[in-house]
MIDOSE-1310 file (N, C-alpha, C; in nm, 2 decimals, decimal comma, always signed):
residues 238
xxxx	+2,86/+0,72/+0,66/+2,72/+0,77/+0,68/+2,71/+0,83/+0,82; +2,68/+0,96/+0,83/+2,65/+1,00/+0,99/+2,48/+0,93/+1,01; +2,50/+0,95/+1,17/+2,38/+0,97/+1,24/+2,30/+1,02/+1,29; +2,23/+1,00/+1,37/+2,15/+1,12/+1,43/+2,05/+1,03/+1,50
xxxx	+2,00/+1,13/+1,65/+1,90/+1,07/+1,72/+1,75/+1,11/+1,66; +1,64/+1,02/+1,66/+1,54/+1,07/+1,60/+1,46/+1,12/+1,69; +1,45/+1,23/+1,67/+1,36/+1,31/+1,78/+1,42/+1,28/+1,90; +1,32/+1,28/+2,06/+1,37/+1,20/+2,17/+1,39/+1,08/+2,16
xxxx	+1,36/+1,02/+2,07/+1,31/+0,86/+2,12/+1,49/+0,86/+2,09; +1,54/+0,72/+2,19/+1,70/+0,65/+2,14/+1,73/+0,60/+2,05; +1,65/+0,60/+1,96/+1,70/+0,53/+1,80/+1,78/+0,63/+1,74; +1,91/+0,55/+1,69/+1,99/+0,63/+1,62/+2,01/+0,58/+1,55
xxxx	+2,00/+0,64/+1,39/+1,95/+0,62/+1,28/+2,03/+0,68/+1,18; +2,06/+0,63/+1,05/+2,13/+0,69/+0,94/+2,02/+0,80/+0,94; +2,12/+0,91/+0,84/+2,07/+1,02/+0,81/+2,05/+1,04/+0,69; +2,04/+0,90/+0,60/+1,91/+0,84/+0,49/+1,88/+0,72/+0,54
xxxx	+1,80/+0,72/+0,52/+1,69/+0,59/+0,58/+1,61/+0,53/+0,40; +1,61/+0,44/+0,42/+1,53/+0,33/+0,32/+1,39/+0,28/+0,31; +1,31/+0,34/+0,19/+1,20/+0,36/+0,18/+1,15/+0,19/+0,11; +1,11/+0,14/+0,13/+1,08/-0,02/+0,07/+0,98/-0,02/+0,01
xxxx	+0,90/+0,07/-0,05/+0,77/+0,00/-0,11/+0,91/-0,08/-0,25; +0,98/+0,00/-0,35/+1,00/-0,07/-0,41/+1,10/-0,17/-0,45; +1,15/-0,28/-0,34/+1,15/-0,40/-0,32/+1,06/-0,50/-0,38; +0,91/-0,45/-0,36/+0,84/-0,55/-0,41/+0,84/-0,59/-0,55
xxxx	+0,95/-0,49/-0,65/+0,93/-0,49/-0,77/+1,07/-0,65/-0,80; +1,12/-0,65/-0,67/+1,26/-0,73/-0,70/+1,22/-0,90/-0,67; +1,27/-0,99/-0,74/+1,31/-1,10/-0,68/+1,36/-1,11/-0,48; +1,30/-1,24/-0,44/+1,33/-1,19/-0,34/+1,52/-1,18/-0,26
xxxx	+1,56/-1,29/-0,41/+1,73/-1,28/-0,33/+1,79/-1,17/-0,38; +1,72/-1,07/-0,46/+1,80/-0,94/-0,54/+1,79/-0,86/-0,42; +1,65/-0,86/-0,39/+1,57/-0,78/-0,30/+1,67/-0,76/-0,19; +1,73/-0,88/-0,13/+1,82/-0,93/+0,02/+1,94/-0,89/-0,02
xxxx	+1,97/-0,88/-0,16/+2,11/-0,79/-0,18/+2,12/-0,69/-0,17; +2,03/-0,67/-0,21/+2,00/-0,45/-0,21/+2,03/-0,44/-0,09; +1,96/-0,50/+0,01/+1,96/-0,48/+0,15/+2,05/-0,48/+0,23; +2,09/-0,57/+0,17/+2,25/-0,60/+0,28/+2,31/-0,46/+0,23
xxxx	+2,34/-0,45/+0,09/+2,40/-0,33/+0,06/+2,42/-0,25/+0,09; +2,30/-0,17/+0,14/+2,22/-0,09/+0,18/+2,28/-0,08/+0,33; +2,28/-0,16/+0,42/+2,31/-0,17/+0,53/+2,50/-0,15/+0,54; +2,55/-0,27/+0,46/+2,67/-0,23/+0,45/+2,76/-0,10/+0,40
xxxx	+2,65/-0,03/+0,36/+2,67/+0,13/+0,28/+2,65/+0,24/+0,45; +2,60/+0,18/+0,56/+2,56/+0,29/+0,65/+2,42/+0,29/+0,68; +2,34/+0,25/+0,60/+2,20/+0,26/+0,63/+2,14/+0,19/+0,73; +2,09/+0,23/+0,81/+2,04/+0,17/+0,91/+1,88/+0,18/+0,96
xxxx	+1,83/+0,26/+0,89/+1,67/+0,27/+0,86/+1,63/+0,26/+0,75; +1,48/+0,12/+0,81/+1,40/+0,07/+0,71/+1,26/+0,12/+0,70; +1,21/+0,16/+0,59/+1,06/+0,21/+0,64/+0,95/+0,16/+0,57; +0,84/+0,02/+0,62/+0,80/-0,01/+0,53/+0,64/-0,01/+0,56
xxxx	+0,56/-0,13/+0,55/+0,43/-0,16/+0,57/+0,40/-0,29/+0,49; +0,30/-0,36/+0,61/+0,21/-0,47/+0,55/+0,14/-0,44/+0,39; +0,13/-0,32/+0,38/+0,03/-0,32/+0,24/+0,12/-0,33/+0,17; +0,30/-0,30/+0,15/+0,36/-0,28/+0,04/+0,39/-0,47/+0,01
xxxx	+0,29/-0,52/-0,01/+0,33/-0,68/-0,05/+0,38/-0,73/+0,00; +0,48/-0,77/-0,02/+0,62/-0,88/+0,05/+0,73/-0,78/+0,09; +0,74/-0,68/+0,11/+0,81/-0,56/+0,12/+0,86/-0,63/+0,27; +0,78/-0,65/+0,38/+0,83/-0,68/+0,50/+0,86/-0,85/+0,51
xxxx	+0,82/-0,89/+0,43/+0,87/-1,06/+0,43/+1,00/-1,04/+0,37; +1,05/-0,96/+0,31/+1,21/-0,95/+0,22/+1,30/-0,91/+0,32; +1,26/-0,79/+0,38/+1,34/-0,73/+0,49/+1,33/-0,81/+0,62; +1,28/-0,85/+0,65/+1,28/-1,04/+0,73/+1,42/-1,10/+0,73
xxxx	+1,42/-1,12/+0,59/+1,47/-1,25/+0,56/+1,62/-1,16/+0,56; +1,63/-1,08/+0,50/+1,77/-0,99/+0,50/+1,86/-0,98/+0,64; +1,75/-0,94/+0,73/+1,79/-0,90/+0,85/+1,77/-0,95/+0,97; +1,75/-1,10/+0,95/+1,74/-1,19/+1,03/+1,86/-1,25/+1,10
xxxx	+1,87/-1,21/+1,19/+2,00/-1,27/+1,30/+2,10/-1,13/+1,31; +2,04/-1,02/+1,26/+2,09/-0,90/+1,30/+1,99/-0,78/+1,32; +1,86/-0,81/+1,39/+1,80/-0,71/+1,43/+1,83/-0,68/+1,51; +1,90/-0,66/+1,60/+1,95/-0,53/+1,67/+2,05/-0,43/+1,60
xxxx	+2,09/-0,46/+1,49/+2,17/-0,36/+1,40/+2,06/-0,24/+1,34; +1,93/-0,25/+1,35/+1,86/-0,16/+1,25/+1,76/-0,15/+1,30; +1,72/-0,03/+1,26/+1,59/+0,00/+1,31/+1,46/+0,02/+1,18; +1,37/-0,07/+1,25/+1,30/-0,10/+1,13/+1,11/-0,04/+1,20
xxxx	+1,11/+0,03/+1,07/+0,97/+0,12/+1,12/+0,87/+0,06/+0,98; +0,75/+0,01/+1,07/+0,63/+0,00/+0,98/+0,51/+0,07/+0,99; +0,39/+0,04/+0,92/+0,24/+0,15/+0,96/+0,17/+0,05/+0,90; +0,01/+0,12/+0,96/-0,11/+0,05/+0,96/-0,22/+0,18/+0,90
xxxx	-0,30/+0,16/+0,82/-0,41/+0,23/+0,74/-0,52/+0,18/+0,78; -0,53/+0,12/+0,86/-0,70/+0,06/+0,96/-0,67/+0,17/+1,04; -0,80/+0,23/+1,11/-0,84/+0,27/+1,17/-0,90/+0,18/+1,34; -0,91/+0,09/+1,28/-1,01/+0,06/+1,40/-0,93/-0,03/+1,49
xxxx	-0,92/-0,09/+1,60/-0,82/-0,13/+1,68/-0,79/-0,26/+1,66; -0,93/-0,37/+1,62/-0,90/-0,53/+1,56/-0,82/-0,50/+1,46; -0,79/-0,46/+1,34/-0,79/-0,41/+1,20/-0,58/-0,39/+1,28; -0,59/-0,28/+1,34/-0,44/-0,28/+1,38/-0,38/-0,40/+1,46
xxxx	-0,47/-0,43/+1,52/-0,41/-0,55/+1,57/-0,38/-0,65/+1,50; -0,46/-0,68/+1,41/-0,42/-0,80/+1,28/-0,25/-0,74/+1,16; -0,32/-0,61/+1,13/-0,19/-0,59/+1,08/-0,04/-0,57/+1,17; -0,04/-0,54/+1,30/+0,08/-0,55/+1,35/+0,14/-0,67/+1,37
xxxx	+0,05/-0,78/+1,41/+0,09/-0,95/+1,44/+0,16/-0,97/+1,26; +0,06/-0,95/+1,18/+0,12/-0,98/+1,04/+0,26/-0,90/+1,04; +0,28/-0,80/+1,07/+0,39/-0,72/+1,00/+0,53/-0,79/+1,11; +0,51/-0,83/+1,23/+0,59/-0,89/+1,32/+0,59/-1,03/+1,24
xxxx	+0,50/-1,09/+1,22/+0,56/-1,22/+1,17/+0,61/-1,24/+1,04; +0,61/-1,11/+0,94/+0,70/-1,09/+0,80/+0,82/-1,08/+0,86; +0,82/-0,97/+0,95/+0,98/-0,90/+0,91/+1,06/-0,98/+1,05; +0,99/-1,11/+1,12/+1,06/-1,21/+1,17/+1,13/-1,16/+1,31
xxxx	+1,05/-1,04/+1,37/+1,05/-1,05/+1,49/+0,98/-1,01/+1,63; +1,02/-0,96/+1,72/+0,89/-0,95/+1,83/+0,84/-0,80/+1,86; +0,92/-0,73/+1,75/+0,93/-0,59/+1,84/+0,98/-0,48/+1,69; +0,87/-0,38/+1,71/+0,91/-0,28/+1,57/+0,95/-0,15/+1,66
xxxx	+1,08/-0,10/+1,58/+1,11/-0,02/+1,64/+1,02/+0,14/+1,68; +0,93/+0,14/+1,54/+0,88/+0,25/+1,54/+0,76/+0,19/+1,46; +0,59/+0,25/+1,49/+0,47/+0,22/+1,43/+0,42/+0,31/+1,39; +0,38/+0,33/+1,28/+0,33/+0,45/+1,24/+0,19/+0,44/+1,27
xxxx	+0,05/+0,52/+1,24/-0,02/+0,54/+1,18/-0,08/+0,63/+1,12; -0,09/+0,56/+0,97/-0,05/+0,61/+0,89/-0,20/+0,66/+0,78; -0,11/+0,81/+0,68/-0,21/+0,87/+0,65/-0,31/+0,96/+0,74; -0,29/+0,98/+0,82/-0,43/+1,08/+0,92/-0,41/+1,19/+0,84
xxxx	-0,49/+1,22/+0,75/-0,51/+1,36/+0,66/-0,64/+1,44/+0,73; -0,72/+1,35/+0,75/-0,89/+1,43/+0,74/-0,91/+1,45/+0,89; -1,01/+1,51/+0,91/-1,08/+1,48/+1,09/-1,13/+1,39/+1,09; -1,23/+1,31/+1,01/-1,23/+1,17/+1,05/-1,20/+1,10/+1,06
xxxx	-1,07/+1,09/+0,98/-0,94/+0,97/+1,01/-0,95/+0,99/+1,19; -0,91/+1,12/+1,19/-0,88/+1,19/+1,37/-0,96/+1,08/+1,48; -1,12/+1,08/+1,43/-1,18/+1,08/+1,50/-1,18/+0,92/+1,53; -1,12/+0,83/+1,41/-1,20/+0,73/+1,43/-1,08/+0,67/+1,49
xxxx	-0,97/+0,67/+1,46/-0,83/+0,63/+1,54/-0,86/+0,70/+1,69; -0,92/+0,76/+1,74/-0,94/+0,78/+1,85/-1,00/+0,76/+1,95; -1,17/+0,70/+1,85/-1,27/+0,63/+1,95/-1,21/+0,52/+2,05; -1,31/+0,50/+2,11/-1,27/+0,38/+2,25/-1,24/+0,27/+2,12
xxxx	-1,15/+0,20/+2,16/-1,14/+0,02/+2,06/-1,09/+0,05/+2,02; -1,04/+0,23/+1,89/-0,97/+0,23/+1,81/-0,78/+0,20/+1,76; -0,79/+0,24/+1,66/-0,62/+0,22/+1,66/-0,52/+0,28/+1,77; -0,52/+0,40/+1,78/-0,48/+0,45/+1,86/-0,47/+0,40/+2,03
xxxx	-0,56/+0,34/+2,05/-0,54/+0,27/+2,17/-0,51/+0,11/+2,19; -0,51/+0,07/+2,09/-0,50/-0,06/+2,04/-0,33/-0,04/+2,04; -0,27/+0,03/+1,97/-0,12/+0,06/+1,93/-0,07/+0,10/+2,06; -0,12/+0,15/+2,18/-0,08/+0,18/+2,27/-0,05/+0,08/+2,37
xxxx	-0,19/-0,03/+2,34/-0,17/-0,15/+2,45/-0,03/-0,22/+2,35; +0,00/-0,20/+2,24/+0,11/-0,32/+2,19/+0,20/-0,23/+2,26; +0,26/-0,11/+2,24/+0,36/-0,04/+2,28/+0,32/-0,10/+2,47; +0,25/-0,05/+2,51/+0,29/-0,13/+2,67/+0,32/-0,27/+2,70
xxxx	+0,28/-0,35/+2,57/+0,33/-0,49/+2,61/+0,46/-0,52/+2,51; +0,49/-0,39/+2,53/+0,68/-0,46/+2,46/+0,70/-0,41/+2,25; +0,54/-0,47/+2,19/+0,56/-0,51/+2,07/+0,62/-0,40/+1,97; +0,61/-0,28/+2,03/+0,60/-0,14/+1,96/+0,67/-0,04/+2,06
xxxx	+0,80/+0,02/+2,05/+0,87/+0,09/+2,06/+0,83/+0,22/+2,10; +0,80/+0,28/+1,99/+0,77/+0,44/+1,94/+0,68/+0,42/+1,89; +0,57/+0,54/+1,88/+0,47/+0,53/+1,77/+0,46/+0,66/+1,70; +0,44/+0,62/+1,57/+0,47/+0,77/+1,49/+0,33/+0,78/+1,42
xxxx	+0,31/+0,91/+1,34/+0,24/+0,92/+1,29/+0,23/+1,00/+1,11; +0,16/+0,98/+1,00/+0,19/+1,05/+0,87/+0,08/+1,13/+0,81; +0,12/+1,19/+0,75/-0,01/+1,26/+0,68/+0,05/+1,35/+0,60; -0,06/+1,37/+0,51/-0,07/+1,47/+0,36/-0,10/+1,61/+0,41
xxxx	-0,13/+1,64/+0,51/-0,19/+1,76/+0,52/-0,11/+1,84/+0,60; -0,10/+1,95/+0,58/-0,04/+2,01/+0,67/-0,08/+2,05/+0,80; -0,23/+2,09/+0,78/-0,29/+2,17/+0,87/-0,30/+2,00/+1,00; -0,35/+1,91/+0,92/-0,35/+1,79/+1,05/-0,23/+1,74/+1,16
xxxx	-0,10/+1,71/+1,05/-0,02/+1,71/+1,07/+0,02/+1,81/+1,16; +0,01/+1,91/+1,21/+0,05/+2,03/+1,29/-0,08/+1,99/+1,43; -0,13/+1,98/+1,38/-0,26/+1,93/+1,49/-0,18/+1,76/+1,58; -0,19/+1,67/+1,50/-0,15/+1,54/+1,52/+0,01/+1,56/+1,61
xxxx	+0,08/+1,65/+1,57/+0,23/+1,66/+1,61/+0,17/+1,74/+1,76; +0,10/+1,81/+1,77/+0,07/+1,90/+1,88/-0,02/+1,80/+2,01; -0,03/+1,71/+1,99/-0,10/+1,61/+2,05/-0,03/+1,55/+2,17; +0,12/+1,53/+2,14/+0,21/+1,49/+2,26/+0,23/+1,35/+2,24
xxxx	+0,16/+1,26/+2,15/+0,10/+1,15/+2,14/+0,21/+1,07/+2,06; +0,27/+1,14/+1,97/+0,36/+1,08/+1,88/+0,48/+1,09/+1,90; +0,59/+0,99/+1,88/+0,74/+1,03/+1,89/+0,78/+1,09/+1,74; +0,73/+1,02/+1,60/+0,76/+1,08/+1,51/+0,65/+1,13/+1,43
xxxx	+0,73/+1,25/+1,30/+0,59/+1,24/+1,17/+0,69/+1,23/+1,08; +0,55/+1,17/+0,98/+0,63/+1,15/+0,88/+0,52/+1,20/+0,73; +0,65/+1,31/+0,64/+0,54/+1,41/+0,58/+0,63/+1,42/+0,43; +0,52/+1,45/+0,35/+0,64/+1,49/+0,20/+0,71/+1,61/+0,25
xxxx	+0,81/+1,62/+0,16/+0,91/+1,74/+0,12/+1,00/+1,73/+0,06; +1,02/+1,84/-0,05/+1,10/+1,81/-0,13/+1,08/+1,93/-0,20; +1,19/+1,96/-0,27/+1,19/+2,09/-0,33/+1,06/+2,16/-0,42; +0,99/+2,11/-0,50/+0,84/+2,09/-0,47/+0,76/+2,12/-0,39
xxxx	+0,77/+2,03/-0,34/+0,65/+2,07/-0,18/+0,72/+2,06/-0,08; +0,71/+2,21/-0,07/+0,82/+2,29/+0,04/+0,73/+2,31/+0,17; +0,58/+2,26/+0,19/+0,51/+2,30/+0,26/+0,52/+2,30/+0,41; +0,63/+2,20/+0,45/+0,67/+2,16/+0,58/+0,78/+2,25/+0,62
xxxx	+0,86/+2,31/+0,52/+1,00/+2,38/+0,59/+0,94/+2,52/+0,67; +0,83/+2,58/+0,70/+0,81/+2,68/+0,75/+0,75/+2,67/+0,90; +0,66/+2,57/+0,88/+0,56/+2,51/+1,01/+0,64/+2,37/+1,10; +0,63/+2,30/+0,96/+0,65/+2,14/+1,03/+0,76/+2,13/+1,07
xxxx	+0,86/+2,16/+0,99/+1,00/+2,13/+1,06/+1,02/+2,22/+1,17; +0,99/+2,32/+1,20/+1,06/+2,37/+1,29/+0,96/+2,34/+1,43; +0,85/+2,33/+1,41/+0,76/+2,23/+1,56/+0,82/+2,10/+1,58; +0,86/+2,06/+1,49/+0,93/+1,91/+1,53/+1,10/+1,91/+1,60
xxxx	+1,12/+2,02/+1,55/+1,27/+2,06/+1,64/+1,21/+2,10/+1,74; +1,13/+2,19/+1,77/+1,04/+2,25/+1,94/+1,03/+2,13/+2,00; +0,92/+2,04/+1,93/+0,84/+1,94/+2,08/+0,93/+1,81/+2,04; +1,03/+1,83/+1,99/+1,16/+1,69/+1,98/+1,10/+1,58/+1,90
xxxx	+1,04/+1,61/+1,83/+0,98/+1,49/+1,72/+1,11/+1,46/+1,63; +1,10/+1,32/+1,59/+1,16/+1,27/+1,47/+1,11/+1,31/+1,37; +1,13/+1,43/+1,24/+1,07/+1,40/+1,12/+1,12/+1,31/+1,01; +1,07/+1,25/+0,91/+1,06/+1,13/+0,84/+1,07/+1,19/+0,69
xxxx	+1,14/+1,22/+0,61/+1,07/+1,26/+0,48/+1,02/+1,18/+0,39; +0,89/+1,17/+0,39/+0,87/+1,05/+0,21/+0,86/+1,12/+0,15; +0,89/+1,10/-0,04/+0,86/+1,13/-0,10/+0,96/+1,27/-0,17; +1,09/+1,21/-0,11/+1,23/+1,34/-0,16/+1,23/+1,39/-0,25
xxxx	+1,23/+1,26/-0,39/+1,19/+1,28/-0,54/+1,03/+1,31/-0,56; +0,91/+1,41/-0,45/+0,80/+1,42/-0,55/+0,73/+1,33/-0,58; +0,74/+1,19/-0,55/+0,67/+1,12/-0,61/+0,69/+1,06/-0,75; +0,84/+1,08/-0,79/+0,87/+1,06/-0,92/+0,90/+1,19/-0,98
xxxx	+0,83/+1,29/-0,97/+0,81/+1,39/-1,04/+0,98/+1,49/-1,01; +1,07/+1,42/-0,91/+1,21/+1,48/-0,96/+1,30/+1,41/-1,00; +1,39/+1,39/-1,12/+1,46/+1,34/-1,15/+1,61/+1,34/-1,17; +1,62/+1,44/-1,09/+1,77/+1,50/-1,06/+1,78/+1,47/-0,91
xxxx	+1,87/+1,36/-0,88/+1,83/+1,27/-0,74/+1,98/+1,38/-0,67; +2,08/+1,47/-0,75/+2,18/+1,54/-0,66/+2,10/+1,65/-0,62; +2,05/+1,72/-0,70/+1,94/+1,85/-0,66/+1,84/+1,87/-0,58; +1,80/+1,71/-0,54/+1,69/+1,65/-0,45/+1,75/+1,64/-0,36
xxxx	+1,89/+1,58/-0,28/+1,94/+1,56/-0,18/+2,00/+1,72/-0,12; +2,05/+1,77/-0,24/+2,12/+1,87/-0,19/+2,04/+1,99/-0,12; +1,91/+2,00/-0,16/+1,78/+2,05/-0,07/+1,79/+2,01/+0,01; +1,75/+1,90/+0,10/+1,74/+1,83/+0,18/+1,79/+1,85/+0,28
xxxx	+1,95/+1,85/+0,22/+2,07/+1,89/+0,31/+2,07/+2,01/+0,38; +2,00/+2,08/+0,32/+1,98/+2,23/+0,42/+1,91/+2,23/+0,55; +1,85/+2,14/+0,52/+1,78/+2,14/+0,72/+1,81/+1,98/+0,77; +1,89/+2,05/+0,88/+1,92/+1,93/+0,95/+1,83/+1,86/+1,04
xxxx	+1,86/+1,75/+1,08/+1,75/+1,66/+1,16/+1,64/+1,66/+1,15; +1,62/+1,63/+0,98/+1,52/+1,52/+0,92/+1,65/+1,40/+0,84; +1,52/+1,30/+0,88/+1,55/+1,20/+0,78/+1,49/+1,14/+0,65; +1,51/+1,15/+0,55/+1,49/+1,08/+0,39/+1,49/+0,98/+0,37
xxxx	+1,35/+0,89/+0,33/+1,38/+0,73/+0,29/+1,32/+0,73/+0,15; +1,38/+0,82/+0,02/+1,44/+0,76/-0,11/+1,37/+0,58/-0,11; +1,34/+0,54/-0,20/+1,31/+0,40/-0,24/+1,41/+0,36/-0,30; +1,47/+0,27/-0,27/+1,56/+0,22/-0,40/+1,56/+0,07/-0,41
xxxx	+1,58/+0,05/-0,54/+1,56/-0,12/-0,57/+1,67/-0,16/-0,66; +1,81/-0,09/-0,63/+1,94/-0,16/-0,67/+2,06/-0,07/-0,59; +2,13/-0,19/-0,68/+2,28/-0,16/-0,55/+2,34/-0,04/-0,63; +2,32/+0,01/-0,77/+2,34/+0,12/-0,84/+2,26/+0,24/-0,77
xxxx	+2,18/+0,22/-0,76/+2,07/+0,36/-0,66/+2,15/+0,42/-0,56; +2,15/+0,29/-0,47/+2,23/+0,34/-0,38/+2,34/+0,39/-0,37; +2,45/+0,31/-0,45/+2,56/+0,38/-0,47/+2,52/+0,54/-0,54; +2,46/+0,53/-0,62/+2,44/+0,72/-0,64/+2,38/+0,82/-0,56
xxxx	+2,30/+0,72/-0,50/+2,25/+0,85/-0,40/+2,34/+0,89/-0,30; +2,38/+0,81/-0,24/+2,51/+0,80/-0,15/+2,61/+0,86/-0,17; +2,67/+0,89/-0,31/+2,76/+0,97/-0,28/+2,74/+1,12/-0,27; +2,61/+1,13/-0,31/+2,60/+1,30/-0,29/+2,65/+1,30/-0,15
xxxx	+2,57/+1,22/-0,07/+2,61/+1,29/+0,11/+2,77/+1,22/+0,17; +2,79/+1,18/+0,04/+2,94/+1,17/+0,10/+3,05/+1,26/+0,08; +2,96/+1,37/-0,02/+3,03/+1,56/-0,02/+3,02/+1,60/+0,11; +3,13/+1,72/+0,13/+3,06/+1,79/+0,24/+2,95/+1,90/+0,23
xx	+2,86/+1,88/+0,31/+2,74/+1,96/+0,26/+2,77/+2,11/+0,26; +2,76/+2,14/+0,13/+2,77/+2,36/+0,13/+2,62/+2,39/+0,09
């Protein structure tokens, strides 16, 4: 598995990264096998959240007594600064430690999302005081929209984004990727497969592979997944 630095920040990170919403569908000691797997396969980026259930209580328990091997990125869909605050303490005491490597916040599509992560109290400065007292690393940001997303990346504010793309919705390879190579951002891909809607996971990667420095976090919830997805990038990419 190669690497790569994400954006500026010093995280260096597989060059697929692991999407966890579906984990939650697993038992939790299947769940902690996939993971190890996963890890023992090269993977070294986790990408999850408090809302995806036990998603961060599984990756806890997997990667307990070796978080310094991984870098593990979560997000928050509150807006308002108590609201993040409650969800970061929770997402720290799932995934069983003091410190996330990367925080998103997550979804900013609209201007009001904009507005309200921004007031005095809000998320945004809320996630700032954690990042000054140690808890929070990097702070990243996500969204559906393109036009925000270009706005939110142009802010200086974030180390990463994190945006669909995929042979489908191609809407990032023109704007977003290439401002994220300009102002050194990490981009993030969710949603490789569409949302479901691709089912040819070689066709899906092998897009992918055309622009370098992004990273893909694919969901997977077996040690078969992985092994298939994985060997596409263990071709050399043409």
């Amino acid at each position: 598995m190669n690497t790569m630095k994400l954006g500026k920040t010093d995280l260096i990170v597989s060059e697929v990264g692991f999407g966890a919403i579906p984990i939650i569908r697993l038992e939790r000691q299947i769940a902690v096998e996939v993971l190890h797997h996963a890890f023992d396969r090269g993977i070294t980026f986790y990408d999850t959240a408090n809302a995806y259930r036990d998603s961060e209580e599984k990756l806890g328990f997997a990667f307990e007594g070796m978080r310094e091997r991984v870098v593990i990125a979560s997000k928050t869909m509150r807006r308002d600064g108590e609201g993040v605050r409650e969800h970061l303490e929770k997402s720290l005491r799932m995934l069983r430690t003091d410190y996330l490597d990367l925080y998103q916040l997550h979804q900013i599509a609209q201007e009001k999302d904009w507005q309200a992560v921004t007031t005095p109290g809000g998320a945004l400065e809320t996630a700032v005081q954690a990042q000054n007292a140690g808890k929070i690393r990097y702070l990243g940001v996500s969204s559906h929209s393109l036009s925000m997303a270009l706005k939110l990346m142009r802010t200086g504010l974030f180390s990463t984004i994190q945006f669909p793309f995929n042979f489908i919705e191609e809407g990032a390879r023109d704007e977003l990727i290439p401002a994220a190579e300009e102002l050194g951002m990490g981009f993030i891909v969710m949603k490789p497969f569409g949302g479901g809607a691709i089912d040819n996971a070689e066709a899906a990667f092998k897009f992918l592979r055309q622009h370098s420095r992004i990273v893909p976090i694919p969901g997977f919830e077996s040690i078969e997944n992985i092994d298939e997805f994985l060997s596409f990038y263990s071709a050399p990419n043409m």
